[in-house]
VOPAGU-2260 file (C-alpha; in pm, 1 decimal, decimal comma):
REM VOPAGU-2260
SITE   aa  ch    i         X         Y         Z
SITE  UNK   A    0    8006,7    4738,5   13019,7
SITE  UNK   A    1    8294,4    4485,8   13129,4
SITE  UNK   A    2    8105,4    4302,4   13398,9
SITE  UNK   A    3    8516,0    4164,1   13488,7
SITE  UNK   A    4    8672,7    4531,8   13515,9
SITE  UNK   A    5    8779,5    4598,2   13844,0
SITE  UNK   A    6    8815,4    4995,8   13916,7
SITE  UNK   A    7    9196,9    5089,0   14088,8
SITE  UNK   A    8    8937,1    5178,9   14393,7
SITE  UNK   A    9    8707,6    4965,4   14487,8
SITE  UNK   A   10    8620,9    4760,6   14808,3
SITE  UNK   A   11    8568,6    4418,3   14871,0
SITE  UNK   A   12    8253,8    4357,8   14828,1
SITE  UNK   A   13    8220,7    4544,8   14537,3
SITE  UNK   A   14    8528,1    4393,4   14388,6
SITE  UNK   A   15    8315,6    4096,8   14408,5
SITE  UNK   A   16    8007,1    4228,2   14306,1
SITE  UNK   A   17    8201,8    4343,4   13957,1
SITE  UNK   A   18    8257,5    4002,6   13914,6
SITE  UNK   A   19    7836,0    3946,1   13858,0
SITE  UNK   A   20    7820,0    3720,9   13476,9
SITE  UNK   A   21    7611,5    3893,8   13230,2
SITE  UNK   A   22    7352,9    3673,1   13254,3
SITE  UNK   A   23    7266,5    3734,9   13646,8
SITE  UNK   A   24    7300,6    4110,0   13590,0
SITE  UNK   A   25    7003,2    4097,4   13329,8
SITE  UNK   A   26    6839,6    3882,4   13574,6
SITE  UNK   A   27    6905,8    4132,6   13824,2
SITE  UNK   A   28    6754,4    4377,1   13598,3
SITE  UNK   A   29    6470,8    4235,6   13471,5
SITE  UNK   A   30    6376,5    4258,1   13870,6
SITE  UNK   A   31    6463,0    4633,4   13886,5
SITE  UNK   A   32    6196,3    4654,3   13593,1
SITE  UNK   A   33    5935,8    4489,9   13739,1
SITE  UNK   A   34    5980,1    4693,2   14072,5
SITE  UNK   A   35    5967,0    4996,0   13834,6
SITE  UNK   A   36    5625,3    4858,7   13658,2
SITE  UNK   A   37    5477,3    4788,2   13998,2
SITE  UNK   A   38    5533,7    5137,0   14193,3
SITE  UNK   A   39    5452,4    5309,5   13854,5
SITE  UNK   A   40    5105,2    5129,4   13797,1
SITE  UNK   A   41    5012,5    5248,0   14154,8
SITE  UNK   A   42    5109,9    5595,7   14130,2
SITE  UNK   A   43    4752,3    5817,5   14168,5
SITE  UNK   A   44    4596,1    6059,4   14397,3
SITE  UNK   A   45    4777,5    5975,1   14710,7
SITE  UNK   A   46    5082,1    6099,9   14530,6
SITE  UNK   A   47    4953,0    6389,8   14415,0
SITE  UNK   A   48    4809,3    6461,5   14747,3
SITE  UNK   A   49    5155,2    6442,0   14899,2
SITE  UNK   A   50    5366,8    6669,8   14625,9
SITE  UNK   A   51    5028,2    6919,0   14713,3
SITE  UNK   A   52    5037,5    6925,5   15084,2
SITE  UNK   A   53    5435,1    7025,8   15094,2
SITE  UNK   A   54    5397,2    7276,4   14814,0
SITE  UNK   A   55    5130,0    7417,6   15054,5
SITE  UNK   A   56    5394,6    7407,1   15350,0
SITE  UNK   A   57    5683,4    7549,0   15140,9
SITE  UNK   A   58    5456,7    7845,0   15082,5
SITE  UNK   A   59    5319,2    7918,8   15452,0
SITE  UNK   A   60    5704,9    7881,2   15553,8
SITE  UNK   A   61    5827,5    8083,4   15267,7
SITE  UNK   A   62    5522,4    8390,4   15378,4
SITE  UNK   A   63    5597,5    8354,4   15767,1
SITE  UNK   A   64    6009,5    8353,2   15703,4
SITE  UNK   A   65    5977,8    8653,2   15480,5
SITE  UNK   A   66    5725,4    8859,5   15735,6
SITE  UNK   A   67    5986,6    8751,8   16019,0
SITE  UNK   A   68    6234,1    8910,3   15826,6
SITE  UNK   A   69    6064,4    9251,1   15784,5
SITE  UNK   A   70    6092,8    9278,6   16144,8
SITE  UNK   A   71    6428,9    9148,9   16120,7
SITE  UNK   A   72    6538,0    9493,9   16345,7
SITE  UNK   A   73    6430,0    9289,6   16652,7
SITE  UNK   A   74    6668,9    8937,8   16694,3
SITE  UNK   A   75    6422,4    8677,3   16791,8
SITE  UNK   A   76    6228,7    8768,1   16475,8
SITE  UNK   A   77    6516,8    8790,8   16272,9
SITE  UNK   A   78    6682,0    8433,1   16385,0
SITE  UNK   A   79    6289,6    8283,7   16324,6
SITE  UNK   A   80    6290,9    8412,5   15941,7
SITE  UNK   A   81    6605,6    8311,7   15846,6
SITE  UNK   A   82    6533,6    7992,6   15975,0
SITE  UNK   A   83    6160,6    7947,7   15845,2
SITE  UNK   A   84    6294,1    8127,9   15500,9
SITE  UNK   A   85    6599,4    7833,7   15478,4
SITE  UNK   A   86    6342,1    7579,2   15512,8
SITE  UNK   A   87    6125,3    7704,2   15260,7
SITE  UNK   A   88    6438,9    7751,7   15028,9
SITE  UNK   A   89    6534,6    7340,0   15116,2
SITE  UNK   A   90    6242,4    7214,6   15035,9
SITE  UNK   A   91    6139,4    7416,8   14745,8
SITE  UNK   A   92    6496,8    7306,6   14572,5
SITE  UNK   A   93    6514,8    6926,1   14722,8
SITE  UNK   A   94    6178,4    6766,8   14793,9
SITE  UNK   A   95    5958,7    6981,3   14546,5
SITE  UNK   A   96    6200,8    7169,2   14227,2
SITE  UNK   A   97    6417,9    6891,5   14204,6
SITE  UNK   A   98    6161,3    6596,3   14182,5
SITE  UNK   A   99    5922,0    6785,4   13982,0
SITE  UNK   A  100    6191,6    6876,6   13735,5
SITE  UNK   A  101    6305,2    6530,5   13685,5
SITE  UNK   A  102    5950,8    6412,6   13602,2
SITE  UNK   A  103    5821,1    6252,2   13899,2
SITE  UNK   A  104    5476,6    6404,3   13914,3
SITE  UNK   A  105    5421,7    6438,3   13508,4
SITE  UNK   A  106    5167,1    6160,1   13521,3
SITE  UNK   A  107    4923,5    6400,0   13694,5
SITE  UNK   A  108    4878,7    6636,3   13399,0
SITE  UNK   A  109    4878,2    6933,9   13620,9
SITE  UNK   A  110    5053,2    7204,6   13436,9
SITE  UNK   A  111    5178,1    7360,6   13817,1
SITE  UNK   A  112    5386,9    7009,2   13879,2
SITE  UNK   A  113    5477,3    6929,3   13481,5
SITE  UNK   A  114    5912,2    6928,5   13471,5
SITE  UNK   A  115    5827,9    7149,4   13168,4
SITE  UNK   A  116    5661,5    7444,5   13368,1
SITE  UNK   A  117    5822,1    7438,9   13662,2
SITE  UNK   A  118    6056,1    7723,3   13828,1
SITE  UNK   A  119    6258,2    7722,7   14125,0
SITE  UNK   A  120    6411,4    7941,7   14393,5
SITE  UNK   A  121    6736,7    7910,7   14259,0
SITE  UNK   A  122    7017,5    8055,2   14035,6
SITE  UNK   A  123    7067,4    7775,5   13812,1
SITE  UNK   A  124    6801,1    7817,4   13468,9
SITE  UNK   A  125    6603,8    7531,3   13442,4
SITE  UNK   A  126    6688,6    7422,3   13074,9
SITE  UNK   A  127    7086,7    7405,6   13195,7
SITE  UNK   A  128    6977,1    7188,9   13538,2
SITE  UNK   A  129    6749,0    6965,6   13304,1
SITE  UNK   A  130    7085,8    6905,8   13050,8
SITE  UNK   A  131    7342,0    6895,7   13315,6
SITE  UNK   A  132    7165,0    6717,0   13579,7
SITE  UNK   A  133    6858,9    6534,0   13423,2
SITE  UNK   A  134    7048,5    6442,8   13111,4
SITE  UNK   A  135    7438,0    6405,0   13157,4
SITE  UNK   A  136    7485,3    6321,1   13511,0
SITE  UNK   A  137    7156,1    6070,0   13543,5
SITE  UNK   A  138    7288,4    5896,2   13201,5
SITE  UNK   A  139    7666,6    5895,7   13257,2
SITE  UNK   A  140    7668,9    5888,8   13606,0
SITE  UNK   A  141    8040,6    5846,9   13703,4
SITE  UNK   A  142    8198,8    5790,7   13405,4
SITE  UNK   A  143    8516,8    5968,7   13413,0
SITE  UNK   A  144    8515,7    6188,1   13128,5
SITE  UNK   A  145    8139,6    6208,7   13083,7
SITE  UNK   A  146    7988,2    6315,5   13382,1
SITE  UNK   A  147    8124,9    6658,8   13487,5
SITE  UNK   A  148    8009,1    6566,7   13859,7
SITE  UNK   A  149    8198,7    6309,8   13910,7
SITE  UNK   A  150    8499,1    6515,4   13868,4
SITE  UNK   A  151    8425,1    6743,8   14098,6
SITE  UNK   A  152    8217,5    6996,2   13828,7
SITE  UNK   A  153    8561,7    7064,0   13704,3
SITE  UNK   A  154    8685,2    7291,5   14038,2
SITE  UNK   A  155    8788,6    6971,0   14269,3
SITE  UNK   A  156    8974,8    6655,7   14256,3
SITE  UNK   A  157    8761,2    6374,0   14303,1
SITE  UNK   A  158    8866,6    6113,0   14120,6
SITE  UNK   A  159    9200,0    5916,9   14140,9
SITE  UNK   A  160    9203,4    5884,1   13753,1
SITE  UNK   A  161    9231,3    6314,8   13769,2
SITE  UNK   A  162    9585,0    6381,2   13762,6
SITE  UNK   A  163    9735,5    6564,7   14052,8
SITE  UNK   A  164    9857,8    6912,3   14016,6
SITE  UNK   A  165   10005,4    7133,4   14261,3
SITE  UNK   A  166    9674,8    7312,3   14266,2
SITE  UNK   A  167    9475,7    7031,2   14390,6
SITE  UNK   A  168    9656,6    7111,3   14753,9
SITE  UNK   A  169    9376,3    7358,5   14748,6
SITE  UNK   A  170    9157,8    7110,5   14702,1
SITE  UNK   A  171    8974,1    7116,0   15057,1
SITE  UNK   A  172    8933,6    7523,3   15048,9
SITE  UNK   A  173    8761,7    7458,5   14663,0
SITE  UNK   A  174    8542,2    7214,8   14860,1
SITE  UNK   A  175    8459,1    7431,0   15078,6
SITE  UNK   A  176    8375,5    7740,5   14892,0
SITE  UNK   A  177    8174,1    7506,5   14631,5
SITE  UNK   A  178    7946,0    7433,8   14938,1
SITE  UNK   A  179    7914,9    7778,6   15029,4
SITE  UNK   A  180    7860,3    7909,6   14691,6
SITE  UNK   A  181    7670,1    7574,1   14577,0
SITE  UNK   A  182    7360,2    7757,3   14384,1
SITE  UNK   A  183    7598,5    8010,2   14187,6
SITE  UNK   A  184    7848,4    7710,0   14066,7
SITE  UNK   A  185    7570,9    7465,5   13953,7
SITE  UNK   A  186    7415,9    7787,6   13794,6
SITE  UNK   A  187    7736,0    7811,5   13545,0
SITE  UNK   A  188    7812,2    7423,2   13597,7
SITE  UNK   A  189    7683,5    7385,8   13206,8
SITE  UNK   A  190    7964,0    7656,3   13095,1
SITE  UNK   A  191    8257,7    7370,9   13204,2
SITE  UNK   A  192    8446,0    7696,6   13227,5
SITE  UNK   A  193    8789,6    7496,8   13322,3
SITE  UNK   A  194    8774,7    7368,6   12885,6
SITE  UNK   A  195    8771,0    7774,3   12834,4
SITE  UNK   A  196    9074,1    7866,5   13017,1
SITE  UNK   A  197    9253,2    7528,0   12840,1
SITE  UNK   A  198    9078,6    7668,3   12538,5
SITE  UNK   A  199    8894,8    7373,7   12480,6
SITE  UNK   A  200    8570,5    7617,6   12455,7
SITE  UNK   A  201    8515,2    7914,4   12276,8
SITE  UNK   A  202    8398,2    8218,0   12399,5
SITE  UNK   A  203    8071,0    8183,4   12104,3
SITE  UNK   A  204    8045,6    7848,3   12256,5
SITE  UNK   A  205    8005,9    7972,0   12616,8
SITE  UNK   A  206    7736,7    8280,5   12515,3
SITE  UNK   A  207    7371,4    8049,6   12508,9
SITE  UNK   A  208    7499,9    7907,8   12857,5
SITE  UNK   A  209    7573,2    8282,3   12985,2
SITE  UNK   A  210    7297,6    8433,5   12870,2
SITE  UNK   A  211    7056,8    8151,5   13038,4
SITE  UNK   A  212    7302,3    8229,2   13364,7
SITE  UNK   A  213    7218,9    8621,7   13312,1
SITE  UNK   A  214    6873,7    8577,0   13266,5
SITE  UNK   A  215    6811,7    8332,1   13590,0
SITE  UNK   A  216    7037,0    8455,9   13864,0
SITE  UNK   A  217    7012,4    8797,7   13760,4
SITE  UNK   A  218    6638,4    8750,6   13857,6
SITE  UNK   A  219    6706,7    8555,1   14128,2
SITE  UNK   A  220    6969,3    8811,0   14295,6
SITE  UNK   A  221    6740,4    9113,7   14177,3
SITE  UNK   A  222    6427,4    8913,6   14455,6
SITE  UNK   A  223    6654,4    8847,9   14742,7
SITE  UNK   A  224    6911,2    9132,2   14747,3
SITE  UNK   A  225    6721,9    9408,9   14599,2
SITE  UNK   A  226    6310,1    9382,3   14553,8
SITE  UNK   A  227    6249,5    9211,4   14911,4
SITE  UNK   A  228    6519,8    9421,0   15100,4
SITE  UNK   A  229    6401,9    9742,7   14967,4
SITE  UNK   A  230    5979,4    9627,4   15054,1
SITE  UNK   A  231    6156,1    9626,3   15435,1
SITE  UNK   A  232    6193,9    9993,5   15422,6
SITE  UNK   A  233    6446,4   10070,0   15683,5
SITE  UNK   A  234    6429,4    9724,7   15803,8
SITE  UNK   A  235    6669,9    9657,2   15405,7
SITE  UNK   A  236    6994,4    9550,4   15613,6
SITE  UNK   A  237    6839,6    9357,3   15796,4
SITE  UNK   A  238    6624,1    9154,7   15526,5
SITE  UNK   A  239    6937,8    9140,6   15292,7
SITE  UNK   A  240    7141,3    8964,8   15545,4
SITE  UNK   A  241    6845,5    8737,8   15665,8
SITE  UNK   A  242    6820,3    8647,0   15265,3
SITE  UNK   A  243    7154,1    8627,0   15279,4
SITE  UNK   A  244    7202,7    8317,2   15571,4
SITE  UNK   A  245    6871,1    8170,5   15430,9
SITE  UNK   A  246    7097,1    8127,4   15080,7
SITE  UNK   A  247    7377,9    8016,4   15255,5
SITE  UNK   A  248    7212,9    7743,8   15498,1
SITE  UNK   A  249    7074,6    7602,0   15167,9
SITE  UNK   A  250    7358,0    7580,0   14977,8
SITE  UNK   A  251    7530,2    7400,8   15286,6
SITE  UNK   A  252    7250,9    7166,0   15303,6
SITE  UNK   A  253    7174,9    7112,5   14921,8
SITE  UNK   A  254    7553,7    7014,1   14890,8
SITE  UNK   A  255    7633,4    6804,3   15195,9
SITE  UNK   A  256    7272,1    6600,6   15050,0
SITE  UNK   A  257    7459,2    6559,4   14739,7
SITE  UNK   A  258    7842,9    6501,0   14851,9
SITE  UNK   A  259    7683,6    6217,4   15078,3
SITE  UNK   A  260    7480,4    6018,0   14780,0
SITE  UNK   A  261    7749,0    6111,6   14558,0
SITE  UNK   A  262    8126,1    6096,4   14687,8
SITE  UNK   A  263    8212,5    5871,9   14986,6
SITE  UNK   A  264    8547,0    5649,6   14910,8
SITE  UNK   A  265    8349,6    5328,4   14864,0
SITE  UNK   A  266    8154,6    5484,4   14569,9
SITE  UNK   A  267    8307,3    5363,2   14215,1
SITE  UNK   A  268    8364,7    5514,4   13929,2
SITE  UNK   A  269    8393,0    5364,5   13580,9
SITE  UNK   A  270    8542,8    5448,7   13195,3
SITE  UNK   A  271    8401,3    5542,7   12886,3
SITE  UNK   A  272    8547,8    5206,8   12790,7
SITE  UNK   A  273    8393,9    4970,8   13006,9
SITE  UNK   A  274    8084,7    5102,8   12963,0
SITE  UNK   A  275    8030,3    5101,7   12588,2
SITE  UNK   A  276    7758,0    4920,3   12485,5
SITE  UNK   A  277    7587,8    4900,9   12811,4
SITE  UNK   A  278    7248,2    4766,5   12857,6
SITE  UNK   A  279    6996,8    4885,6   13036,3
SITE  UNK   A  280    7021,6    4593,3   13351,9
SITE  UNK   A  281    7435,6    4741,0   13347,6
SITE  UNK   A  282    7303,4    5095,7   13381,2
SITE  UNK   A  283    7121,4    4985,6   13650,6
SITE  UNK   A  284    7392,6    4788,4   13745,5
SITE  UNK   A  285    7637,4    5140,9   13748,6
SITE  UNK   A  286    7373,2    5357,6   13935,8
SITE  UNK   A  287    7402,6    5114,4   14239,6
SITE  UNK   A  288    7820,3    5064,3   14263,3
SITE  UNK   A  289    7794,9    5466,9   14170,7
SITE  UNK   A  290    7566,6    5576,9   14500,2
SITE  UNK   A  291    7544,1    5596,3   14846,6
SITE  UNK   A  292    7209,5    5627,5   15092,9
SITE  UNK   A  293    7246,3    5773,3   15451,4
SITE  UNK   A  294    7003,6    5701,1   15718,6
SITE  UNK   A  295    6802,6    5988,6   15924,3
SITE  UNK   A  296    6450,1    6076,1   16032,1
SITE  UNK   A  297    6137,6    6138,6   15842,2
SITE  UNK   A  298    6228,4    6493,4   15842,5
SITE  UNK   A  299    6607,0    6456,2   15720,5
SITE  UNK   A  300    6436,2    6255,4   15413,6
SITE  UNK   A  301    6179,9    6560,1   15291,5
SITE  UNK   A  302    6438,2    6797,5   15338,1
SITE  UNK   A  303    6671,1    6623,9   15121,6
SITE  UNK   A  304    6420,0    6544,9   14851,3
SITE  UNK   A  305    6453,6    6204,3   14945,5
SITE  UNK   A  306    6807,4    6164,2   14814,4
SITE  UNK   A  307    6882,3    6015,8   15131,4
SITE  UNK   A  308    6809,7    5710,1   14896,3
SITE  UNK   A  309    7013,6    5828,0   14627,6
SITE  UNK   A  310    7072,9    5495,5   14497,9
SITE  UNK   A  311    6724,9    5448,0   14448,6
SITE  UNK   A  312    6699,9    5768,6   14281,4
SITE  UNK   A  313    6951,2    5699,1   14036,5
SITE  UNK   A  314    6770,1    5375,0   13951,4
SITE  UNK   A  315    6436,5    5543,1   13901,1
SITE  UNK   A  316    6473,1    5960,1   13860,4
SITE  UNK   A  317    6147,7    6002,2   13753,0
SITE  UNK   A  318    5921,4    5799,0   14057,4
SITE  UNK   A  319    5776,0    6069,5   14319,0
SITE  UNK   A  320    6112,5    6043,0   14562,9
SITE  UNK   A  321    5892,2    6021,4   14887,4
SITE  UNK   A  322    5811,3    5635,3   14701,0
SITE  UNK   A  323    6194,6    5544,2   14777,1
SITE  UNK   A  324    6184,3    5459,3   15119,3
SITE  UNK   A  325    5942,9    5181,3   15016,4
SITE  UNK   A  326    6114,0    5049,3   14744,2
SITE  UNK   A  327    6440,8    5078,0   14898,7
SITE  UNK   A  328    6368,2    4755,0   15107,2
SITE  UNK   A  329    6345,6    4553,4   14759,7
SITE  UNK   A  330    6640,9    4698,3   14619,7
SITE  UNK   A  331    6815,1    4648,8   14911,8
SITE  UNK   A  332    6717,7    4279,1   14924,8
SITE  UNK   A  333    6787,9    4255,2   14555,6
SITE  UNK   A  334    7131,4    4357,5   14626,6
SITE  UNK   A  335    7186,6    4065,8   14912,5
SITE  UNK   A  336    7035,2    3822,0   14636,1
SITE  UNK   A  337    7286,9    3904,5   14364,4
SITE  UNK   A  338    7591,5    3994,4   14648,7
SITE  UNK   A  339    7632,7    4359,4   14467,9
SITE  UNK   A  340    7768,6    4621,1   14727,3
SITE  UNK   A  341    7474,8    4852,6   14880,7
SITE  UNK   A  342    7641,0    5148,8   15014,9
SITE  UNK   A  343    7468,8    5334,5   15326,6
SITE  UNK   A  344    7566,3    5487,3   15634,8
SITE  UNK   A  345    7483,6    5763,3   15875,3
SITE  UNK   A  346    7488,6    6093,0   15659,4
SITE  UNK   A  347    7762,4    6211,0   15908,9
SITE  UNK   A  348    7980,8    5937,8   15852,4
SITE  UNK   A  349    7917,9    6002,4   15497,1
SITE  UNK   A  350    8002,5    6307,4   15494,7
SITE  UNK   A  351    8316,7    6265,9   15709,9
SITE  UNK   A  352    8424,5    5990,4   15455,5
SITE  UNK   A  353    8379,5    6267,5   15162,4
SITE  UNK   A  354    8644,3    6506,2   15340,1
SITE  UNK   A  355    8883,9    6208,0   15399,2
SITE  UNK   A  356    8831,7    6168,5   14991,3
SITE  UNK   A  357    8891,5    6528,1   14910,9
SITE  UNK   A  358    9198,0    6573,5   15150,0
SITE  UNK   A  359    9345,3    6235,4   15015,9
SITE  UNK   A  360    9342,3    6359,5   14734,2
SITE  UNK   A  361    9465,9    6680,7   14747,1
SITE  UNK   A  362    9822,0    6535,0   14748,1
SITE  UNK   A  363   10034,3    6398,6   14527,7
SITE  UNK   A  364    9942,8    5999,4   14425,0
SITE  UNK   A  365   10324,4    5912,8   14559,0
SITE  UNK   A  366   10197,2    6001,7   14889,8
SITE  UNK   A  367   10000,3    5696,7   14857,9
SITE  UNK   A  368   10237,5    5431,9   14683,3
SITE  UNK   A  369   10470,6    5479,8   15020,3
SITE  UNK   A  370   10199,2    5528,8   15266,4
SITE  UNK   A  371    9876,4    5317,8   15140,6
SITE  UNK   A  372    9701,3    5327,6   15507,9
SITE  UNK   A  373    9714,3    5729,5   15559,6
SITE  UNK   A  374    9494,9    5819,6   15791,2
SITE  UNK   A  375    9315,5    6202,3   15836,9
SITE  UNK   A  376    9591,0    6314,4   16077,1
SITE  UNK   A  377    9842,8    6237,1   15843,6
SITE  UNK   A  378    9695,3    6395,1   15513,5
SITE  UNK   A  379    9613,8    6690,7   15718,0
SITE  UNK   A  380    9977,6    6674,9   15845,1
SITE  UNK   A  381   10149,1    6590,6   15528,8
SITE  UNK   A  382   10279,6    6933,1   15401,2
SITE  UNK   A  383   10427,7    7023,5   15749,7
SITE  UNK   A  384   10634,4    6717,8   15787,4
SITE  UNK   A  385   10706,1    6777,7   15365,2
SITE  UNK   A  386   10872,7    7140,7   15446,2
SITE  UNK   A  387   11030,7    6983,6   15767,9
SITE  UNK   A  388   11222,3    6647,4   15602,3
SITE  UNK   A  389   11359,0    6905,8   15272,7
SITE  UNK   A  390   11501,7    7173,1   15590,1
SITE  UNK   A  391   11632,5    6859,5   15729,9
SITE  UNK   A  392   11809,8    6762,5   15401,5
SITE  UNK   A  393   11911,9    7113,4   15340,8
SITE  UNK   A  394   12056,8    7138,0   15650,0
């Protein structure tokens, strides 16, 4: 990795940061690694007490949100299942299926919490989440042209080094329905369906991935829309449309989580070529100029799995995530030590930032060579004073 490269968008301080000599980014790592070797040699009961107690509160929300629902006839109960049953969904996805799946509680050899057992309640088969997400995004994490992510998972733009095409004026409405249809696009995420249509992919070479799709949401669709509506008796409606929001909160949720760790304009992205031969301090190195934390409560952490620290996630997948909040203090003080940018911000303002990105760049790049300081008015703006200067010329 070119420790000299500077990426067409970075900021100041991570300009700077770029700028680190080989020799202080090993430095830097060999700190990351002892951090690592410290929190590991104290992981024990206390963390297995903690991944057991919210498993146990998953399930009691999971019971009362479904029994809400079968009364679902009367509103009060309704409104309290979909709610309890959207919490239970949350958590089981981002502070319990996600963590266990990348590892974190392996050292307690309990086959319920091994990332080889585990299920979730989700659409997306657990063998394509582990390749996609465990393997490709945590090891090429936004490399342009190896991590499908960081191209928006090949239905947005979200990298300047995409080129623009008249389809990207879509781009917020793709946003958008991503969000609201998060589980079902990260469930075929592993097809890259976009190299099919450029036939890039055969149709053999898409099959295994479908057939792992078929198998997983087919069950998953098959609980919520069919098995648990038609235990309601008359109450089905009722239960399918409570199952129904409880989906949709969670795939809101899931996705703002990982827009906000993943996309705001001040996190960098890098090339396959300045990152060939990397070592492991200039992974390290990567995950941090790559990431973004937002700050909330206690409660805003579990229910994001604890990617609230998503740097510190991306520096150490496999550590229980409830462990980050801790170690984020050292990292964070690592980061003033060696003056490399530590992105973090309110998850709003994160999230607002994201948007700005996405409508930036749904527009042509020569938008931005005559109009560098755009702000959100103007982007949102920009094809109604487009139509209204070609009448003019017209005219």
């Amino acid at each position: 990795m070119s420790t000299t490269l500077e990426s067409p968008a970075t900021t100041a301080s991570s300009t700077t940061a770029k700028k680190l000599s080989p020799a202080q980014i090993e430095a830097f790592g060999k700190e990351l690694d002892d951090l690592r070797a410290r929190i590991v040699a104290d992981l024990g009961e206390k963390d297995a007490a903690y991944i057991r107690d919210i498993v146990s509160k998953q399930k009691k929300l999971e019971v009362a949100g479904r029994g809400l629902l079968w009364a679902g006839w009367f509103p009060p109960a309704w409104i309290a299942g979909v709610t309890a049953l959207s919490l239970s969904k949350i958590i089981d996805n981002m502070e319990i299926g996600h963590n266990i799946m990348h590892g974190q509680y392996d050292f307690m050899n309990d086959p319920q919490y091994t990332s080889k057992n585990f299920d979730w309640d989700n659409t997306i088969h657990a063998d394509s989440w582990l390749y996609t997400h465990n393997y490709v995004h945590h090891t090429f994490t936004n490399i342009i042209g190896k991590d499908h992510d960081a191209t928006g998972y090949g239905v947005m733009r979200l990298a300047e080094e995409q080129p623009w095409h008249p389809i990207w004026l879509l781009n917020p409405v793709f946003c958008g329905l991503l969000q609201t249809f998060f589980q079902w696009g990260t469930a075929i995420q592993e097809l890259e369906s976009e190299k099919f249509f450029k036939r890039e992919k055969t149709w053999a070479e898409m099959k295994p991935g479908l057939r792992r799709f078929r198998d997983k949401a087919g069950k998953q669709a098959l609980k919520d829309y069919v098995l648990f509506p038609l235990l309601s008796g008359p109450g089905a409606p009722f239960t399918f449309a409570g199952n129904a929001a409880a989906n949709l909160v969670r795939n809101l949720w899931a996705s703002s989580v990982i827009w906000c760790g993943h996309f705001p304009e001040e996190v960098e992205t890098f090339s396959i070529e300045e990152t060939e031969d990397e070592s492991h301090a200039e992974w390290y190195y990567r995950q941090i100029l790559g990431s973004a934390n937002f700050t909330g409560s206690h409660w805003v952490d579990v229910l994001s799995g604890n990617l609230s620290y998503q740097i510190e996630h991306h520096l150490f997948p496999d550590i229980p995530a409830y462990r980050y909040k801790e170690i984020a203090v050292e990292v964070r003080a690592l980061c003033e030590k060696y003056d490399i940018a530590y992105h973090e911000d309110s998850m709003a303002k994160q999230l607002a930032s994201v948007w700005k990105k996405v409508f930036k760049l749904s527009l042509p790049d020569s938008f931005y060579t005559t109009s560098k300081k755009a702000g959100l008015a103007e982007i949102i703006t920009f094809p109604v004073r487009s139509m209204k200067l070609k009448q003019q010329a017209a005219a």
